[in-house]
N, CA, C and O atoms as a MOPAC input file, in Angstrom:
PM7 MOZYME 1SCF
protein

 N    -24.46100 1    47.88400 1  -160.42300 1
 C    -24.07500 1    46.66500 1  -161.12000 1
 C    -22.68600 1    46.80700 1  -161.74400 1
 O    -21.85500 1    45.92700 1  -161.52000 1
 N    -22.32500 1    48.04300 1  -162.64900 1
 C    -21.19500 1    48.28000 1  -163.00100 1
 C    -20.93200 1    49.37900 1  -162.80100 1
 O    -21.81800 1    50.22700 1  -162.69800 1
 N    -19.66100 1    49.66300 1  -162.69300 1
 C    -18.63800 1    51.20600 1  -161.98000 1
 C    -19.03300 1    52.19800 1  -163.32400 1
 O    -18.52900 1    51.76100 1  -164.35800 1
 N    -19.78400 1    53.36500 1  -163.49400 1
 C    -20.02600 1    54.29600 1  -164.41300 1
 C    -18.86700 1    54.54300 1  -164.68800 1
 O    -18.93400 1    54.70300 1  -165.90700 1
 N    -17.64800 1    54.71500 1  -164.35300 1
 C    -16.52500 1    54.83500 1  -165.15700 1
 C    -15.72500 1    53.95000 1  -165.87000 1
 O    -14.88500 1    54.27000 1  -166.71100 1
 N    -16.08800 1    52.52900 1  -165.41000 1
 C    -15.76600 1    51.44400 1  -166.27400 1
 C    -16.28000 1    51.51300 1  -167.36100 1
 O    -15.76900 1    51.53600 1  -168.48100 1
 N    -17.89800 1    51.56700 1  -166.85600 1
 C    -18.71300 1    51.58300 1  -168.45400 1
 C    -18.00400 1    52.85700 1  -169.27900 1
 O    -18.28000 1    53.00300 1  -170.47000 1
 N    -17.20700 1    53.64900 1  -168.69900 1
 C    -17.38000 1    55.16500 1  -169.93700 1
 C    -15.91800 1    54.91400 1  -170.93600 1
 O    -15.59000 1    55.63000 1  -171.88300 1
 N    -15.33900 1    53.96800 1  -170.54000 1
 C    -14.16200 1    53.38300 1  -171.27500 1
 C    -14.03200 1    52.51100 1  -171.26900 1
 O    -12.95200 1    51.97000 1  -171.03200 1
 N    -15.36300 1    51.79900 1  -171.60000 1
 C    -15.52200 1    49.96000 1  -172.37900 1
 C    -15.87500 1    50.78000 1  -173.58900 1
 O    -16.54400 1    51.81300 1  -173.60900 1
 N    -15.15300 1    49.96600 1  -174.88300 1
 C    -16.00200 1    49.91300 1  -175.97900 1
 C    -16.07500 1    48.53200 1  -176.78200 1
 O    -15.12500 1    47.75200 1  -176.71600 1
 N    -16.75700 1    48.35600 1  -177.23700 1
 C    -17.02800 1    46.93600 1  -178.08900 1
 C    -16.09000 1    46.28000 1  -178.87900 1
 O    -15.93100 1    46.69100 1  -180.02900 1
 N    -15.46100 1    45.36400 1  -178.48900 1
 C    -14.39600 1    44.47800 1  -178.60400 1
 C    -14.13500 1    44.37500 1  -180.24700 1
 O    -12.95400 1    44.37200 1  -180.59200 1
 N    -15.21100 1    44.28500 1  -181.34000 1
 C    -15.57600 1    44.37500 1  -182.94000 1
 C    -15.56000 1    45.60800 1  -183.02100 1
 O    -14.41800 1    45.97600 1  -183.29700 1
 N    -16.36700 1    46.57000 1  -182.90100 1
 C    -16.37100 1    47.82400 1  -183.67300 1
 C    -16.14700 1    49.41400 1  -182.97900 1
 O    -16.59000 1    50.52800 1  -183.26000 1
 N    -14.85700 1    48.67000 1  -181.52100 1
 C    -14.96400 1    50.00300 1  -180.97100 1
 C    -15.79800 1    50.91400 1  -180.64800 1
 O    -15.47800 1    51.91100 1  -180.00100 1
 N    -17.08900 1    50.64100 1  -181.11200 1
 C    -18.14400 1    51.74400 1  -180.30700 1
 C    -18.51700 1    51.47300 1  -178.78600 1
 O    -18.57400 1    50.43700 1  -178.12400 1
 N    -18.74600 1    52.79400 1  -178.49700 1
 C    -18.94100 1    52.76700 1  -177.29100 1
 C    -20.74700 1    51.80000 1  -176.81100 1
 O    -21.70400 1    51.58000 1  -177.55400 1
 N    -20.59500 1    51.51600 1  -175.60300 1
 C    -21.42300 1    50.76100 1  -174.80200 1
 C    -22.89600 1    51.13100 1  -174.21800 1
 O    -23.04200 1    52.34600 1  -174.08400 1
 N    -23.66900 1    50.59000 1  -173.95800 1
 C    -24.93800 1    51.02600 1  -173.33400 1
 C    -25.25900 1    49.51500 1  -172.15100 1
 O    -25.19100 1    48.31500 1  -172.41900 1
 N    -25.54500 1    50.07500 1  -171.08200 1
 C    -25.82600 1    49.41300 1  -169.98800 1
 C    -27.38200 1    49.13700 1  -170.57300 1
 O    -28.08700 1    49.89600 1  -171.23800 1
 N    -27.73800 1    47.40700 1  -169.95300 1
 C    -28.87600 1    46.97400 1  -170.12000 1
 C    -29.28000 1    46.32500 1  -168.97700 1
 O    -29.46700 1    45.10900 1  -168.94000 1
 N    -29.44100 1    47.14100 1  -167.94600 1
 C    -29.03700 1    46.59300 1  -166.65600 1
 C    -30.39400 1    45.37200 1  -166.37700 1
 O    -30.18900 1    44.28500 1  -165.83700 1
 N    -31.45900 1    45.73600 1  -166.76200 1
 C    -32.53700 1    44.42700 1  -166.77300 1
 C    -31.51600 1    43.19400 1  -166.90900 1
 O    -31.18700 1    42.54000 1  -165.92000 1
 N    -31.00800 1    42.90500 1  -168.27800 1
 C    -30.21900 1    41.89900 1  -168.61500 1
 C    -29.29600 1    41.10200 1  -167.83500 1
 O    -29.26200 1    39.93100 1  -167.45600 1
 N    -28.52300 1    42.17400 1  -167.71400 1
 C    -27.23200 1    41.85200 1  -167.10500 1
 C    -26.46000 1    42.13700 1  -167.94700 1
 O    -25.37100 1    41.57000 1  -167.85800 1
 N    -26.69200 1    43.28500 1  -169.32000 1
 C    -25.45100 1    43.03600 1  -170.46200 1
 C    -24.89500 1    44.20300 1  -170.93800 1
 O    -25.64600 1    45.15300 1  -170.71600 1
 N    -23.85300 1    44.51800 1  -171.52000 1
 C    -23.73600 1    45.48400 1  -172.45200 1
 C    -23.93600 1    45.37800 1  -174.07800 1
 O    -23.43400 1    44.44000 1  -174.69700 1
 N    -24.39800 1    45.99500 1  -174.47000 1
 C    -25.14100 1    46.09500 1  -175.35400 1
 C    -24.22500 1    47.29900 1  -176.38600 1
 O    -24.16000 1    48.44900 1  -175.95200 1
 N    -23.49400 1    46.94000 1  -177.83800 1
 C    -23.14100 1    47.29300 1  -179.12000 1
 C    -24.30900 1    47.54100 1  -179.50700 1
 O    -24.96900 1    46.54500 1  -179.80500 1
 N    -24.90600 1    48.74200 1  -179.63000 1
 C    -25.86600 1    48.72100 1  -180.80200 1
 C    -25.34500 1    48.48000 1  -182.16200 1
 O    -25.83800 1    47.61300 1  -182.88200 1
 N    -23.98200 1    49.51200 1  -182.67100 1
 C    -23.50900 1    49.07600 1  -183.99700 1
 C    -23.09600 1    47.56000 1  -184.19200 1
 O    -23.39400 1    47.08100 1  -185.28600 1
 N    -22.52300 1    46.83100 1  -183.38800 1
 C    -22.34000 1    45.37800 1  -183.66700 1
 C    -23.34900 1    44.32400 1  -183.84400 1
 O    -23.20100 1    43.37800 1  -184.61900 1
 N    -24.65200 1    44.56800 1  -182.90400 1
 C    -25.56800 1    44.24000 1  -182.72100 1
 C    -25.85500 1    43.03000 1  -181.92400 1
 O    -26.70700 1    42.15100 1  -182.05600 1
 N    -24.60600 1    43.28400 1  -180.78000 1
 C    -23.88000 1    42.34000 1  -179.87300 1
 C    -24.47600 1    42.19800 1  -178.40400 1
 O    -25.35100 1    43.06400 1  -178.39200 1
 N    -24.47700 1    41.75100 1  -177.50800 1
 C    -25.02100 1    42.08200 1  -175.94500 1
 C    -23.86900 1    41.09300 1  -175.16800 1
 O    -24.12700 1    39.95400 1  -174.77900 1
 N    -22.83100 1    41.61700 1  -175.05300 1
 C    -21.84200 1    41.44900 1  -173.97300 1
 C    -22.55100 1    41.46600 1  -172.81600 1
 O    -23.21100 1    42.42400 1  -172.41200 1
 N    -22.32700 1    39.65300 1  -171.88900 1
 C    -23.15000 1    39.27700 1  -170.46300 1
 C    -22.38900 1    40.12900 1  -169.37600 1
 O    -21.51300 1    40.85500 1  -169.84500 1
 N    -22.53100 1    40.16400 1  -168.25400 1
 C    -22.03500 1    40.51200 1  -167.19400 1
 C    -21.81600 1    40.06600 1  -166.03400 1
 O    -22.50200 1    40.54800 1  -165.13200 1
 N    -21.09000 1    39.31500 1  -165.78700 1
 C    -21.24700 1    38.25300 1  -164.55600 1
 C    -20.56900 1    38.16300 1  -163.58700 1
 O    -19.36300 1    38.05000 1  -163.80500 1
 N    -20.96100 1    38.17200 1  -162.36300 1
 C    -20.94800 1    38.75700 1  -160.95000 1
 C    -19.92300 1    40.01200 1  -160.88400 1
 O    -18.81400 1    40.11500 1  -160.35900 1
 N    -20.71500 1    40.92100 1  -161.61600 1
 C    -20.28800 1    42.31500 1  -161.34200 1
 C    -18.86600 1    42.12000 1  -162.55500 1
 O    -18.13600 1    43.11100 1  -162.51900 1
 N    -18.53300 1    41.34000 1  -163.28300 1
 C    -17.63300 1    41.56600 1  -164.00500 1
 C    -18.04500 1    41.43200 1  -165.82200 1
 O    -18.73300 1    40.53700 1  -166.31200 1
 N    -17.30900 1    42.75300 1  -166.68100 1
 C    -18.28000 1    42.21000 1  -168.15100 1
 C    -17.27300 1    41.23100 1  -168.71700 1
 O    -16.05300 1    41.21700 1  -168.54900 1
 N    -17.99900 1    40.45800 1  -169.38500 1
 C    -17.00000 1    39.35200 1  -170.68600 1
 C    -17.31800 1    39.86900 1  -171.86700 1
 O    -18.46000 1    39.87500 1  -172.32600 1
 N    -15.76000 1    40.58500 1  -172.72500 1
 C    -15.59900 1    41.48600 1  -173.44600 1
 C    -15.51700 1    39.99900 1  -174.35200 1
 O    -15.93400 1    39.34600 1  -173.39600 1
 N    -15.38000 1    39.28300 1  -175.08000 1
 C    -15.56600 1    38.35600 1  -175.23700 1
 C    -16.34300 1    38.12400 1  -176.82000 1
 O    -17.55400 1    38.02200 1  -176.62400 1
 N    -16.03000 1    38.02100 1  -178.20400 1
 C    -16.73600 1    38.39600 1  -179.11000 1
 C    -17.80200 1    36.82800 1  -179.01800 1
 O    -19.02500 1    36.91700 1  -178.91900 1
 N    -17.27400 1    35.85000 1  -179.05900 1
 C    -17.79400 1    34.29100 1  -178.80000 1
 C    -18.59400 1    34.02200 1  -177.54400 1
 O    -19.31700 1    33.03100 1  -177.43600 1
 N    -18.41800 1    35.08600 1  -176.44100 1
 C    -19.39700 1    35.19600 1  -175.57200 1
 C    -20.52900 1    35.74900 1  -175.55700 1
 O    -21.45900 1    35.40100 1  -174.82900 1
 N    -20.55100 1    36.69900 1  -176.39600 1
 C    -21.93600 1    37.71000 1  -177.07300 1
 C    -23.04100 1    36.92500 1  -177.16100 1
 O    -23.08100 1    35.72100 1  -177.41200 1
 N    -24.40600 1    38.06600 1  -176.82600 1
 C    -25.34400 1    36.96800 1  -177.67800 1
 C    -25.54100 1    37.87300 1  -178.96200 1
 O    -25.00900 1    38.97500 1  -178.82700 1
 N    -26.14800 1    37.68500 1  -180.12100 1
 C    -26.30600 1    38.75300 1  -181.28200 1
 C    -27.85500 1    39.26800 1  -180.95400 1
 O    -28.63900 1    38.41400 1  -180.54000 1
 N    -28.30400 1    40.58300 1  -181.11800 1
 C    -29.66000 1    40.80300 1  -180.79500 1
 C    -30.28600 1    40.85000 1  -181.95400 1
 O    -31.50300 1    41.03500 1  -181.99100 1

């Protein structure tokens, strides 16, 4: 779904922490923000207004 090296130098657009794949979803997932960045057709939307909050 996403390039493991993309994911290893995404970090969360708010709090710079690094990312966790939620691949069920489709999202990346801030645990510290408490954010879930979508992913759509193979591309993420870093996007703070695109988030959903979990």
């Amino acid at each position: 779904m996403i390039d493991p090296e993309l994911l290893a130098i995404l970090v969360c657009p708010l709090t710079r922490a690094p990312l966790r794949l939620d691949a069920e979803r489709g999202e990346l997932v801030s645990d510290e923000a408490g954010l879930a960045y979508p992913i759509r057709d193979g591309v993420p939307v870093m996007l703070i207004e695109e988030a959903r909050r979990l």
